[in-house]
mmCIF file of the N, C-alpha and C atoms, coordinates in Angstrom:
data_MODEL
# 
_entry.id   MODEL 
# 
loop_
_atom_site.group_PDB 
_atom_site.id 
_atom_site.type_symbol 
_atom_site.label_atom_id 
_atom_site.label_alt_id 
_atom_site.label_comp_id 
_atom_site.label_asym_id 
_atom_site.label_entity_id 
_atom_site.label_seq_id 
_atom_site.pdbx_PDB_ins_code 
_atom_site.Cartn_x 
_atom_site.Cartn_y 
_atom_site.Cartn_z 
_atom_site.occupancy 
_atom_site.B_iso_or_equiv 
_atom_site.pdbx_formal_charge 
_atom_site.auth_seq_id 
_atom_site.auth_comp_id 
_atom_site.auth_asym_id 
_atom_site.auth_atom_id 
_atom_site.pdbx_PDB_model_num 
ATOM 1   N N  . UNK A 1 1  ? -2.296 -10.019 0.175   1.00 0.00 ? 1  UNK A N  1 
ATOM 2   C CA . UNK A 1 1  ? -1.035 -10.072 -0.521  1.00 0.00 ? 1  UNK A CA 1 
ATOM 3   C C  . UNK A 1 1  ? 0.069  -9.810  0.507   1.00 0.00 ? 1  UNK A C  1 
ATOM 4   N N  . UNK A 1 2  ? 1.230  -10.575 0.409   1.00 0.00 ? 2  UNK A N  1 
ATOM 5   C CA . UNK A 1 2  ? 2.511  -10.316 1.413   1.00 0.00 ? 2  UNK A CA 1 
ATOM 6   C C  . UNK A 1 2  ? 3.250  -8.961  1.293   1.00 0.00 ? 2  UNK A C  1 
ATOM 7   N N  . UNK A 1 3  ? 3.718  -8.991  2.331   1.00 0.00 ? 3  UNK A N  1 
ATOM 8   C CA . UNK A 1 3  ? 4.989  -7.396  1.669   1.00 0.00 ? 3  UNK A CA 1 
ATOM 9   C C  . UNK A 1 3  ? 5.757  -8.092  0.559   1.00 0.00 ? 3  UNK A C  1 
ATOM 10  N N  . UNK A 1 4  ? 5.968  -9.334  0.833   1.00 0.00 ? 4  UNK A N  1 
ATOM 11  C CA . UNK A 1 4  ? 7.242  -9.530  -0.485  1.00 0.00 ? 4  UNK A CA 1 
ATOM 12  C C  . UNK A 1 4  ? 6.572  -9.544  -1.923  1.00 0.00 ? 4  UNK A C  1 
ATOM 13  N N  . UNK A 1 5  ? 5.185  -10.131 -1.759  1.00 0.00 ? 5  UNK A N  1 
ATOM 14  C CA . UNK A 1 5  ? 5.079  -10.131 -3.033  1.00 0.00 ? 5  UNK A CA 1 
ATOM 15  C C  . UNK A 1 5  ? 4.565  -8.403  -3.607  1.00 0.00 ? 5  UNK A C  1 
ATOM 16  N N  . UNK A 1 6  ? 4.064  -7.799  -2.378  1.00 0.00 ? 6  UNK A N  1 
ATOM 17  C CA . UNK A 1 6  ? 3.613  -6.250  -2.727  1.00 0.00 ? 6  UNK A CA 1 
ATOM 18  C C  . UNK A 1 6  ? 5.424  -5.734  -3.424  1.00 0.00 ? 6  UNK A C  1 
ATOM 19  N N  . UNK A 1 7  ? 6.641  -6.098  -3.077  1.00 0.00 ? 7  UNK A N  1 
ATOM 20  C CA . UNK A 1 7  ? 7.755  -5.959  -3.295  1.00 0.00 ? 7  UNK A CA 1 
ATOM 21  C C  . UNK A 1 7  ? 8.488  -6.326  -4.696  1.00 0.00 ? 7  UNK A C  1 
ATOM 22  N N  . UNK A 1 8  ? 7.778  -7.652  -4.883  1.00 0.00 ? 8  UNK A N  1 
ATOM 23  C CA . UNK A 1 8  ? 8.200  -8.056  -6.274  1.00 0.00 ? 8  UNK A CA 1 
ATOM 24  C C  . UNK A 1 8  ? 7.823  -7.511  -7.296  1.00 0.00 ? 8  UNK A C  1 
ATOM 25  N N  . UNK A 1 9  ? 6.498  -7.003  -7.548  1.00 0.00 ? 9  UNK A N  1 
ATOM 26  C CA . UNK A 1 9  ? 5.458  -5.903  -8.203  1.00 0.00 ? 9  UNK A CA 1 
ATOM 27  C C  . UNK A 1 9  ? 6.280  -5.020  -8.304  1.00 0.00 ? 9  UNK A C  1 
ATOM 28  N N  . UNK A 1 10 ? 6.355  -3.906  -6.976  1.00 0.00 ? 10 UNK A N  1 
ATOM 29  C CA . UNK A 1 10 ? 7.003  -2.881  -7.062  1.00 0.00 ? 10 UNK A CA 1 
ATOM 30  C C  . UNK A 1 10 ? 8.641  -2.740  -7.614  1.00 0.00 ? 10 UNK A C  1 
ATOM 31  N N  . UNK A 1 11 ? 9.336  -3.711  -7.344  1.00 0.00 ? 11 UNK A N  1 
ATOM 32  C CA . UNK A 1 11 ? 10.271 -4.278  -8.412  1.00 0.00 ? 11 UNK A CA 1 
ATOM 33  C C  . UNK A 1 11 ? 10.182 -4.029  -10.295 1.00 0.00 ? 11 UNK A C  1 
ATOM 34  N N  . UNK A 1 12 ? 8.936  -4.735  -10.575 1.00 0.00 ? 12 UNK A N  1 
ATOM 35  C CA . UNK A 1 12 ? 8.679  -4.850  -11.302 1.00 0.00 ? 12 UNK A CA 1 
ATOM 36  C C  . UNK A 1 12 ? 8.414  -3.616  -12.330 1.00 0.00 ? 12 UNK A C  1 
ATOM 37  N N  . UNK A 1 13 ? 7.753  -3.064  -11.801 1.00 0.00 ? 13 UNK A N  1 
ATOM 38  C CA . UNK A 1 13 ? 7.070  -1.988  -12.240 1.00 0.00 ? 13 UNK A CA 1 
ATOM 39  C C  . UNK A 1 13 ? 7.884  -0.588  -11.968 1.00 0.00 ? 13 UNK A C  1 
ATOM 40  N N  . UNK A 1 14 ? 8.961  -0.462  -11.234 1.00 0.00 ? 14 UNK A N  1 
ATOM 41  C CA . UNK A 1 14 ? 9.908  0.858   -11.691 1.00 0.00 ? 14 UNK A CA 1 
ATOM 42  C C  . UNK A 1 14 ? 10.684 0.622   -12.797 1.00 0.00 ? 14 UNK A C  1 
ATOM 43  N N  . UNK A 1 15 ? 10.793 -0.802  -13.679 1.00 0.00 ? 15 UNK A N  1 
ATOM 44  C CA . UNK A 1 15 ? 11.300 -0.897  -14.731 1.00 0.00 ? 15 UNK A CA 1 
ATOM 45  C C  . UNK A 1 15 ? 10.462 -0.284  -16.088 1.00 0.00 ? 15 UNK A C  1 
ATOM 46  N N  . UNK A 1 16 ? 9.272  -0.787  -15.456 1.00 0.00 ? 16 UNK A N  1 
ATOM 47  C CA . UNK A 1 16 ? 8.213  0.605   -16.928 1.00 0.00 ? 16 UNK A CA 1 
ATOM 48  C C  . UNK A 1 16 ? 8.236  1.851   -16.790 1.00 0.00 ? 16 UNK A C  1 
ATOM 49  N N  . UNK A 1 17 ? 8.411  2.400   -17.970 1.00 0.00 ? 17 UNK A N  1 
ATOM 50  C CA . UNK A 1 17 ? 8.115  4.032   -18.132 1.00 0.00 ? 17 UNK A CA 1 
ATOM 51  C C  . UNK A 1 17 ? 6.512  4.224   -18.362 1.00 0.00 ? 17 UNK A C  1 
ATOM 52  N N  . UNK A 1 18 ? 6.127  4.776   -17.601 1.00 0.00 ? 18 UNK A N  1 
ATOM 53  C CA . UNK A 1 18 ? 4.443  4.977   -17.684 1.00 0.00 ? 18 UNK A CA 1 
ATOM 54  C C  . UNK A 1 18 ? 3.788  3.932   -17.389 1.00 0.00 ? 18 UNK A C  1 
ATOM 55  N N  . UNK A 1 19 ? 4.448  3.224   -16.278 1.00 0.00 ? 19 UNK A N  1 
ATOM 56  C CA . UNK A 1 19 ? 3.109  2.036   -15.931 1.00 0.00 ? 19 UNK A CA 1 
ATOM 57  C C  . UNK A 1 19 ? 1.336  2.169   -16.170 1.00 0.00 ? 19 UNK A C  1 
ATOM 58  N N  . UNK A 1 20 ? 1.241  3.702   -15.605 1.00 0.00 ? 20 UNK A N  1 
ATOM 59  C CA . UNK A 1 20 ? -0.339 4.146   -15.723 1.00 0.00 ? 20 UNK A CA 1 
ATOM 60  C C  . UNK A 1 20 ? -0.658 4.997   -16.629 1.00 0.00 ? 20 UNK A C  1 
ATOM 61  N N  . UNK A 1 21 ? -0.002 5.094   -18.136 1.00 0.00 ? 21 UNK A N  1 
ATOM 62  C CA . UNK A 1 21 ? -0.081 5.370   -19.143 1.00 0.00 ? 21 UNK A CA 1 
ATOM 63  C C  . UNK A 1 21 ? 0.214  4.526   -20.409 1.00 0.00 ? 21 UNK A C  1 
ATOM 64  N N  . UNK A 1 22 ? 0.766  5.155   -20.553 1.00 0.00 ? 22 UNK A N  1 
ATOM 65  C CA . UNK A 1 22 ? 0.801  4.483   -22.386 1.00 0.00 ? 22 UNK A CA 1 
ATOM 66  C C  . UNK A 1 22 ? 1.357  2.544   -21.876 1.00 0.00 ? 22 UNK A C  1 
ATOM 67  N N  . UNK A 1 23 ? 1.748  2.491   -21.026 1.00 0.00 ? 23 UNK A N  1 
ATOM 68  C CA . UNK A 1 23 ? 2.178  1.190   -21.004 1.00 0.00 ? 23 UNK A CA 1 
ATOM 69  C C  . UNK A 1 23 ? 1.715  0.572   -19.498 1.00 0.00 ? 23 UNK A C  1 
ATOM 70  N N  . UNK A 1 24 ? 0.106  0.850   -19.667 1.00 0.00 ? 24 UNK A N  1 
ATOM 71  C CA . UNK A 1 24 ? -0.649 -0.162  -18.962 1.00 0.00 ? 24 UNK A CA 1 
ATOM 72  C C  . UNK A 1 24 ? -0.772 -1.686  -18.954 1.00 0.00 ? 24 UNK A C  1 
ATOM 73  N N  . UNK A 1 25 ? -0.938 -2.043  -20.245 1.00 0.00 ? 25 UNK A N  1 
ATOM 74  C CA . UNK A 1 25 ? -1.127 -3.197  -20.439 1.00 0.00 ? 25 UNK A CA 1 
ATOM 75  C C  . UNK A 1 25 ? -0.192 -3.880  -20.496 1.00 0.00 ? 25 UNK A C  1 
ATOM 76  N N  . UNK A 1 26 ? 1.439  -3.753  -20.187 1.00 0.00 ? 26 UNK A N  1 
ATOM 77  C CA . UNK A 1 26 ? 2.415  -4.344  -19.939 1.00 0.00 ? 26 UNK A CA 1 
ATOM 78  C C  . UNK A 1 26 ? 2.426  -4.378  -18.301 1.00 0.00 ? 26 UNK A C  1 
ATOM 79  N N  . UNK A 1 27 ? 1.694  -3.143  -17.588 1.00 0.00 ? 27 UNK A N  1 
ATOM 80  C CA . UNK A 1 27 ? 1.849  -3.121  -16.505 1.00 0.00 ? 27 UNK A CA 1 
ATOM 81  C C  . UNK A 1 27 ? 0.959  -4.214  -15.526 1.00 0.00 ? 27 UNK A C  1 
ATOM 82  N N  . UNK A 1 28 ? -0.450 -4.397  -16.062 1.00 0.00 ? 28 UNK A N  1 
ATOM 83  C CA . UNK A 1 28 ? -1.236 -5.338  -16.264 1.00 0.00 ? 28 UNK A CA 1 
ATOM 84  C C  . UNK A 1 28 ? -0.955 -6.885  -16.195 1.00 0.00 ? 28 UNK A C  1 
ATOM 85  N N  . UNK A 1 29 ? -0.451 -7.214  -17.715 1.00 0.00 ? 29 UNK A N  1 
ATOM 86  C CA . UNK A 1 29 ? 0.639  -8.136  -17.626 1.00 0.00 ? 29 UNK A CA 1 
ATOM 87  C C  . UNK A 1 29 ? 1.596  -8.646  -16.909 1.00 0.00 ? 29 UNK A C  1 
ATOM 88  N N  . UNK A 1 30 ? 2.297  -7.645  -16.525 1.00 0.00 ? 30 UNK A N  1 
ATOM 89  C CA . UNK A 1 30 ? 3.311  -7.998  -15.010 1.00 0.00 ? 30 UNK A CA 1 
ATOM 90  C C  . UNK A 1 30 ? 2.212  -8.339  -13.806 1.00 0.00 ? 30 UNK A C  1 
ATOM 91  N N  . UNK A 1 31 ? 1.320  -7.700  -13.503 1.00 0.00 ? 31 UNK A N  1 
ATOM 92  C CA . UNK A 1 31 ? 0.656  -7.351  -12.354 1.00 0.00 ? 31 UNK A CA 1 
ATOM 93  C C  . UNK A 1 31 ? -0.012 -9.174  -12.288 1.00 0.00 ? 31 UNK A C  1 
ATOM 94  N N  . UNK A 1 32 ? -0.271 -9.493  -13.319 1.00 0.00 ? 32 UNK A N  1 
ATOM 95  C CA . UNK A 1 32 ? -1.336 -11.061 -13.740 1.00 0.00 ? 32 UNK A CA 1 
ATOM 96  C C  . UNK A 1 32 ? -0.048 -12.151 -13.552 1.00 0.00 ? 32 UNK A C  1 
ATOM 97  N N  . UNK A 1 33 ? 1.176  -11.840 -14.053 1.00 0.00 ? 33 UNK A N  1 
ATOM 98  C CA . UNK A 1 33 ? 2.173  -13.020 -13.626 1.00 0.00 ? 33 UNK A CA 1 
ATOM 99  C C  . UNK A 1 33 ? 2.620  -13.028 -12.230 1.00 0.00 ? 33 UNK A C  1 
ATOM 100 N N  . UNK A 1 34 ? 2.376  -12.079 -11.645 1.00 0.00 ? 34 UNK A N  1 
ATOM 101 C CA . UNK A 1 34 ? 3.207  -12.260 -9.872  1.00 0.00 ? 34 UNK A CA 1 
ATOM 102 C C  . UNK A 1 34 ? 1.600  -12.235 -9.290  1.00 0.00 ? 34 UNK A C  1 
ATOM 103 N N  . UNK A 1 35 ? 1.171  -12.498 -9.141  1.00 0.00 ? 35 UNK A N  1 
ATOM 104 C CA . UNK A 1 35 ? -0.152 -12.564 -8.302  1.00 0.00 ? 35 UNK A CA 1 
ATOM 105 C C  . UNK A 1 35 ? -1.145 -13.767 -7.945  1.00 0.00 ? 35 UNK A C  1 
ATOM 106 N N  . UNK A 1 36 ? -0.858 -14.666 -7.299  1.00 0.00 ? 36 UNK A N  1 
ATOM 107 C CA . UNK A 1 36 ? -1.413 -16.020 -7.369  1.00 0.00 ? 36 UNK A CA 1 
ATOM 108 C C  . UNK A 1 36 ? -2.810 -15.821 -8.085  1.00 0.00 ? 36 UNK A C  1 
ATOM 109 N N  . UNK A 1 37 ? -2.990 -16.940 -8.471  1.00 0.00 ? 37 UNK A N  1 
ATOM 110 C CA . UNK A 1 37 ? -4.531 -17.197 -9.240  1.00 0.00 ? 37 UNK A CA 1 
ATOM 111 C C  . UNK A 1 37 ? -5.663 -17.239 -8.257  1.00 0.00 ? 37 UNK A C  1 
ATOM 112 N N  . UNK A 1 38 ? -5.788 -16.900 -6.917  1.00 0.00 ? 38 UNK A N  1 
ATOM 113 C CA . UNK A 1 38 ? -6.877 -16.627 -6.553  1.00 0.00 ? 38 UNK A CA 1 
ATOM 114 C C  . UNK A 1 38 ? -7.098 -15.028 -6.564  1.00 0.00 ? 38 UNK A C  1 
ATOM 115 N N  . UNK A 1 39 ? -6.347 -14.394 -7.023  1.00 0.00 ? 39 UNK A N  1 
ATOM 116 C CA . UNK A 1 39 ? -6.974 -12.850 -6.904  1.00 0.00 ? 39 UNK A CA 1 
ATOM 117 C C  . UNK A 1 39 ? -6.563 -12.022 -7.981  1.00 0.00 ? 39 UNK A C  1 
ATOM 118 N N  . UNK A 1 40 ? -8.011 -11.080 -8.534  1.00 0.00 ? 40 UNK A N  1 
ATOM 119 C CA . UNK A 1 40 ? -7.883 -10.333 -9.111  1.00 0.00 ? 40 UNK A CA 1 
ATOM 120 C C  . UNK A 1 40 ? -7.054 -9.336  -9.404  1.00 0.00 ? 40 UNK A C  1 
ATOM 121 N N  . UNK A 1 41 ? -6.727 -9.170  -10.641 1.00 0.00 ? 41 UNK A N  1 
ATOM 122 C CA . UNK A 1 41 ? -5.610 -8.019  -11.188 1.00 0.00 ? 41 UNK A CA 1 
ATOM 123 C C  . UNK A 1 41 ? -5.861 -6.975  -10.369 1.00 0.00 ? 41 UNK A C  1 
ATOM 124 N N  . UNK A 1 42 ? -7.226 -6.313  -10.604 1.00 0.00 ? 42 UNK A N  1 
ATOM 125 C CA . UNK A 1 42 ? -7.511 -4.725  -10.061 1.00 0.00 ? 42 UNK A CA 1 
ATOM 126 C C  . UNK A 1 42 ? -7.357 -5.039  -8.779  1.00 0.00 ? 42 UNK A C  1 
ATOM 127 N N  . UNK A 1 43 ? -7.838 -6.005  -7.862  1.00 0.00 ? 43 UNK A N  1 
ATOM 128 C CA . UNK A 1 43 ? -7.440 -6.262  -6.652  1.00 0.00 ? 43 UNK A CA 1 
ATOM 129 C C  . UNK A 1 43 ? -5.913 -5.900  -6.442  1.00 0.00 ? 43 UNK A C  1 
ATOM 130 N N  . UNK A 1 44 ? -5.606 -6.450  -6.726  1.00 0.00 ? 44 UNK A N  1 
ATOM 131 C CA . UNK A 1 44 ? -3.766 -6.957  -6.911  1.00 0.00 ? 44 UNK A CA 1 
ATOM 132 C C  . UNK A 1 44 ? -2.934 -5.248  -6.831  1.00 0.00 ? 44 UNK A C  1 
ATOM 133 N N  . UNK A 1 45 ? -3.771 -4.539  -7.641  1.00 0.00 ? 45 UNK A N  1 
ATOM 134 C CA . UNK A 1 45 ? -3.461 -3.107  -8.244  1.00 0.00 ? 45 UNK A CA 1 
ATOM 135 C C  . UNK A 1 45 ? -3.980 -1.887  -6.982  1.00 0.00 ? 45 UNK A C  1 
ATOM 136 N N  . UNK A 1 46 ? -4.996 -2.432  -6.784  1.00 0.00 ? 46 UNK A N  1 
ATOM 137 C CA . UNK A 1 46 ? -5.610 -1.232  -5.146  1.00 0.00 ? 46 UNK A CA 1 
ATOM 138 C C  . UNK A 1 46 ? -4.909 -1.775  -4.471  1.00 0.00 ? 46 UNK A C  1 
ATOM 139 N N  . UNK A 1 47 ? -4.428 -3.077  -3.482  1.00 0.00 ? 47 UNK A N  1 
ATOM 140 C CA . UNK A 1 47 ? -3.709 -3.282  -2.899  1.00 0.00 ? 47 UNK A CA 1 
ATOM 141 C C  . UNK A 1 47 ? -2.101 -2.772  -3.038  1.00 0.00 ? 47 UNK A C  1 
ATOM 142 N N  . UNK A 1 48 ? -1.353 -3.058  -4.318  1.00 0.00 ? 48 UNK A N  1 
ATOM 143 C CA . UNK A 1 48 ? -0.221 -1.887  -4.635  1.00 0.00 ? 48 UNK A CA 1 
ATOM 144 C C  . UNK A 1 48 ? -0.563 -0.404  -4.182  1.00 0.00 ? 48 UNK A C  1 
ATOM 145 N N  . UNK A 1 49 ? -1.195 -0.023  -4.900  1.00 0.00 ? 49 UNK A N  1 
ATOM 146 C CA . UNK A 1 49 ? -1.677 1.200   -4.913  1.00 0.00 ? 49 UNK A CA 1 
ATOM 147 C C  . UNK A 1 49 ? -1.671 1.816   -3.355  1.00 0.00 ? 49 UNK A C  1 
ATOM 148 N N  . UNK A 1 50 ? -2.434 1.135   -2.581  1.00 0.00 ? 50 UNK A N  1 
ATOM 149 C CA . UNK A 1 50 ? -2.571 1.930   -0.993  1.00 0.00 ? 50 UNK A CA 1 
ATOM 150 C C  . UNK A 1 50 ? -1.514 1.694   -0.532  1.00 0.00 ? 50 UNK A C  1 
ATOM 151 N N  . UNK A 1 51 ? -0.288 0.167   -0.644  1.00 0.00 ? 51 UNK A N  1 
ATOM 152 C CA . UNK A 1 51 ? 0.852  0.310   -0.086  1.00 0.00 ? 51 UNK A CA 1 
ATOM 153 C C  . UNK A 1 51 ? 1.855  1.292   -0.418  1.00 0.00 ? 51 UNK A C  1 
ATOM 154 N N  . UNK A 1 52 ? 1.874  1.946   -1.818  1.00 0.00 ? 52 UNK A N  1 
ATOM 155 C CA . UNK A 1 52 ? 2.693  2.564   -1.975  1.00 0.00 ? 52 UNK A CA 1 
ATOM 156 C C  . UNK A 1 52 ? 2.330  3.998   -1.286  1.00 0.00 ? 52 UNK A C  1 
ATOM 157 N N  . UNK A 1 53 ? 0.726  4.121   -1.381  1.00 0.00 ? 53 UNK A N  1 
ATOM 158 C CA . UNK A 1 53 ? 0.764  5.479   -1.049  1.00 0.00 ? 53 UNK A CA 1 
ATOM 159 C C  . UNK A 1 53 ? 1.131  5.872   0.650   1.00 0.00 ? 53 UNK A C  1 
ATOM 160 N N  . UNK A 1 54 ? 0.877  4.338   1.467   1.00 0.00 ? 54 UNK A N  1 
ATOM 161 C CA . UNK A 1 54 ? 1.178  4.277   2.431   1.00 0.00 ? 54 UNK A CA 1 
ATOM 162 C C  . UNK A 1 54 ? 2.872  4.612   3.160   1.00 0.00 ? 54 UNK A C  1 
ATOM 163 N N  . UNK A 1 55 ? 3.425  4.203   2.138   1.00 0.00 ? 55 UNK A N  1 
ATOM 164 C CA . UNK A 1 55 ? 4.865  4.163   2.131   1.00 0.00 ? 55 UNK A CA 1 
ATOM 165 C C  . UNK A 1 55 ? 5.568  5.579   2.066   1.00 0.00 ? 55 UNK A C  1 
ATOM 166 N N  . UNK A 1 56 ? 4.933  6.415   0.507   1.00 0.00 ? 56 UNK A N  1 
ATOM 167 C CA . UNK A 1 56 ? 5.240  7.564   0.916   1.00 0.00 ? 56 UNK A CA 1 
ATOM 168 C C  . UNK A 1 56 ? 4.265  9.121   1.474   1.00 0.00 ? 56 UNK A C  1 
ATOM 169 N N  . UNK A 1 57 ? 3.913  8.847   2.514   1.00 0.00 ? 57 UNK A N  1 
ATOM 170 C CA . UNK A 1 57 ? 2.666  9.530   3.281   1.00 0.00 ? 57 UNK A CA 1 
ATOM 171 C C  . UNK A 1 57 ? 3.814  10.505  3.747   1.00 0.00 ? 57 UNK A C  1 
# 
């Protein structure tokens, strides 16, 4: 995945309140429309996931 699109996600997703709670499956949803069709959501989601944690280390 690119930085921009790791960017558009993260865009995306400070607009939900509780991405990894009560409003997963919107988060999900977002995560399945920006992510080309060769790769998996949860993929899509560990890859977010380590960039952000990378970001604030």
């Amino acid at each position: 995945m690119t930085l921009e699109e790791l960017r558009k996600i993260d865009h995306a997703v400070q607009k939900i309140p509780y991405p990894f709670g009560r409003n997963y499956l919107a988060f999900r949803t977002i995560i399945r429309g920006l992510i080309d069709s060769g790769q998996s959501v949860t993929g899509a989601i560990r890859q977010y996931a380590d960039w952000k944690y990378r970001m604030h280390k």
